[in-house]
C-alpha positions as CSV (number, residue, x, y, z in Angstrom):
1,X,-1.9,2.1,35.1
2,X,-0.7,5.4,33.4
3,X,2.6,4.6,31.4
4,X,4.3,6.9,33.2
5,X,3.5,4.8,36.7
6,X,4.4,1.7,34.4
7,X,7.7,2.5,33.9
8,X,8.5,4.2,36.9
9,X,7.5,0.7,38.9
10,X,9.9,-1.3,36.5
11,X,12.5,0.4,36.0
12,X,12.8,3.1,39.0
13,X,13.0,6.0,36.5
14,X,10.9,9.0,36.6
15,X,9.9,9.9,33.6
16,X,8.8,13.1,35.1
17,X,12.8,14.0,35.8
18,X,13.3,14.9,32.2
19,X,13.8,18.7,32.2
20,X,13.3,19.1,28.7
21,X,16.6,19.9,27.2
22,X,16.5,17.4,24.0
23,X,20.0,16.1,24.0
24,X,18.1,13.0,24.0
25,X,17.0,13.4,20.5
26,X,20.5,13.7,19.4
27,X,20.4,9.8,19.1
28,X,19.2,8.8,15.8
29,X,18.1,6.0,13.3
30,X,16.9,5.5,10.1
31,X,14.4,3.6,11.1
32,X,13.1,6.0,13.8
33,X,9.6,7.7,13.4
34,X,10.1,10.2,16.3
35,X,12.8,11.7,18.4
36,X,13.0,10.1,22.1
37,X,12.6,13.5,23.4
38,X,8.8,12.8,21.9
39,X,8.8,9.8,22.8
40,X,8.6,11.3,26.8
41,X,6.4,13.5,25.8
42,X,3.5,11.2,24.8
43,X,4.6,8.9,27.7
44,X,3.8,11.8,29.7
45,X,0.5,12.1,28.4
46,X,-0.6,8.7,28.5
47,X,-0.7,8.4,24.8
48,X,-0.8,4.8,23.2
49,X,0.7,5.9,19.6
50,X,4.4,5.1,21.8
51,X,3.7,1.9,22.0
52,X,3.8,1.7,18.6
53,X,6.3,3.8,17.6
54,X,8.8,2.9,14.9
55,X,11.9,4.5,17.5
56,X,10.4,2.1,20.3
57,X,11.6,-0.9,18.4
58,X,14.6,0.2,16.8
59,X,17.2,-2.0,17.8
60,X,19.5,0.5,16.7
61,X,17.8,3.2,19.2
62,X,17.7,0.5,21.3
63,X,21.5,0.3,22.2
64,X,22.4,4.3,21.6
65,X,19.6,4.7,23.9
66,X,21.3,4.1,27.4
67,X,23.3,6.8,27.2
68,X,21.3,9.6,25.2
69,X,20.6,11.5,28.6
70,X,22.4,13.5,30.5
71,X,21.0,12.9,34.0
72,X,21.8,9.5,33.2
73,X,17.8,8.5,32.7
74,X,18.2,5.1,31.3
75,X,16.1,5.3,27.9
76,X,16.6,1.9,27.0
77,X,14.8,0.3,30.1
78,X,12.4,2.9,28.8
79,X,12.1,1.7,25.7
80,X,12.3,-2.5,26.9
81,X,9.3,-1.3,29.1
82,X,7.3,0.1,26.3
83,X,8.0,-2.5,24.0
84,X,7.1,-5.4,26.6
85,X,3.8,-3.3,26.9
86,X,2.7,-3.2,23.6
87,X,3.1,-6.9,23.2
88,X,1.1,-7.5,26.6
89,X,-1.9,-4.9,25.1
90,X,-1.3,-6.7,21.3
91,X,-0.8,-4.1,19.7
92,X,2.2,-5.7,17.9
């Protein structure tokens, strides 16, 4: 299953819904590798290196995360998703 289908089925949110604006990235850590705006990007295209980003398991990001987007996408179930996947592939 795509990641995109992943979260979608456990959380409700489609991804695909993000119409690209950024204000996402606005949220910020120290400990943050990539903006979240990225982060949909490469959740978009199926790509593994999210499940391992440094921004996925900021707990920082973590809690700013619910209300980084404007259409009221909830990043942080995003990001609880992503992180529970990781764990289930072991790649943490």
């Amino acid at each position: 299953m795509s990641l995109r289908r992943l979260i979608q089925s456990k959380t409700g949110n489609d991804i695909r819904r993000c119409m690209g604006c950024e204000i996402c990235s606005k949220v910020n850590s120290a400990d943050q590798d990539l903006p979240l705006f990225s982060l949909i990007q490469l959740i978009l295209l199926d790509d593994e290196e999210v499940l391992t980003s440094r921004t996925v398991w900021s707990d920082e990001i973590l809690v700013k995360a619910s209300n980084a987007c404007v259409r009221e996408f909830k990043m942080d179930e995003v990001l609880l998703v992503l992180r529970e996947e990781a764990v289930r592939r072991g790649l943490v």
